[in-house]
N, C-alpha and C positions, 0 to 999 in steps of 0.2 A: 564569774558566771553571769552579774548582772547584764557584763555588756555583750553579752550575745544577743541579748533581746531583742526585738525589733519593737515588739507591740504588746501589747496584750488587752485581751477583752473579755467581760464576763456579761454573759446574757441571762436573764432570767426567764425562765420557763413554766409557765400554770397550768396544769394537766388537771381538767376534771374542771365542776363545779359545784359551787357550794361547798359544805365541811368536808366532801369528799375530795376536795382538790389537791394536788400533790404539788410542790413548787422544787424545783431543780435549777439549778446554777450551773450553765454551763460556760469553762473556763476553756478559753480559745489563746494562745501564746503564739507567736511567730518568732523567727527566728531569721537574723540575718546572712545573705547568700553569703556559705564559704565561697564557692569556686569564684563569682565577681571578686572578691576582696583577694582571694589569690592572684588571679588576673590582672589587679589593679596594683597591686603590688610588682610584680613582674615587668609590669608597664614603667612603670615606674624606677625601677633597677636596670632598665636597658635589655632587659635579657630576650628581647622579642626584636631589637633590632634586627635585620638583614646582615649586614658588617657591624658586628659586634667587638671583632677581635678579642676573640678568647682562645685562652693559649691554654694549654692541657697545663692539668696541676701535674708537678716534678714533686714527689714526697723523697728525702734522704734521710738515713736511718745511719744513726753512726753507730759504732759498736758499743759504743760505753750506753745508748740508749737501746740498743736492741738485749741488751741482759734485763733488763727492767720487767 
């Protein structure tokens, strides 16, 4: 989970003045893009070529594995 992170930041906030001030912590996270990292992935694996040559998968199922 760590490395999804992109960043993180925490800001501090003073509401009020004097004894009456309230202080709040606001925690800000980002997160790194799926879809780029998919994309970049893909690029990467050819599969965006134009002529790729990709041939249909053939699955064959013999009978001693189709009782399974």
């Amino acid at each position: 989970m760590a490395a999804s992170v992109a960043s993180m930041e925490i800001e501090r906030r003073v509401e009020g003045k004097g004894e009456d001030a309230e202080v709040y912590h606001v925690h800000k996270i980002k997160l790194w893009d799926k879809n780029a990292a998919l994309e970049k992935i893909c690029k990467h694996l050819g599969l965006y070529e134009k002529d790729n040559n990709q041939k249909p998968l053939t699955v064959v199922i013999s009978p001693r594995d189709a009782n399974l």
